[in-house]
C-alpha positions, 0 to 999 in steps of 0.5 A: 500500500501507497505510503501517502495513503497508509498516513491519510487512513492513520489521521482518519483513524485517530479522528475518528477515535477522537470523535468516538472518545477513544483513541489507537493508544488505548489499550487493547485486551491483555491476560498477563496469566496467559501466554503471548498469544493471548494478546489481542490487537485490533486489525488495524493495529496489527496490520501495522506491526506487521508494516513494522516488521516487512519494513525490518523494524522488529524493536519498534515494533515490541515497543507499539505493541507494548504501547498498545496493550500494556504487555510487558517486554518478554510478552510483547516480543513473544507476540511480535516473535509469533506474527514475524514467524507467522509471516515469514520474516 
C-alpha cells in the first residue's frame, strides 16, 4: 500500500477515535496469566506491526505493541516473535 495513503487512513483513524472518545493508544485486551498469544490487537493495529516488521523494524515494533496493550517486554516480543514467524520474516 501507497505510503501517502497508509498516513491519510492513520489521521482518519485517530479522528475518528477522537470523535468516538477513544483513541489507537488505548489499550487493547491483555491476560498477563496467559501466554503471548493471548494478546489481542485490533486489525488495524496489527496490520501495522506487521508494516513494522516487512519494513525490518522488529524493536519498534515490541515497543507499539507494548504501547498498545500494556504487555510487558518478554510478552510483547513473544507476540511480535509469533506474527514475524507467522509471516515469514
Amino acid at each position: 500500500m501507497n505510503r501517502s495513503l497508509v498516513s491519510v487512513l492513520r489521521v482518519v483513524l485517530r479522528f475518528i477515535g477522537w470523535a468516538s472518545g477513544t483513541t489507537a493508544d488505548d489499550p487493547a485486551p491483555f491476560n498477563p496469566d496467559g501466554e503471548a498469544d493471548t494478546i489481542g490487537l485490533p486489525a488495524d493495529a496489527e496490520r501495522e506491526i506487521r508494516e513494522l516488521l516487512w519494513d525490518g523494524r522488529k524493536v519498534e515494533a515490541v515497543k507499539r505493541v507494548r504501547q498498545l496493550t500494556g504487555a510487558g517486554l518478554r510478552e510483547a516480543k513473544d507476540y511480535v516473535d509469533g506474527l514475524a514467524r507467522g509471516m515469514g520474516v
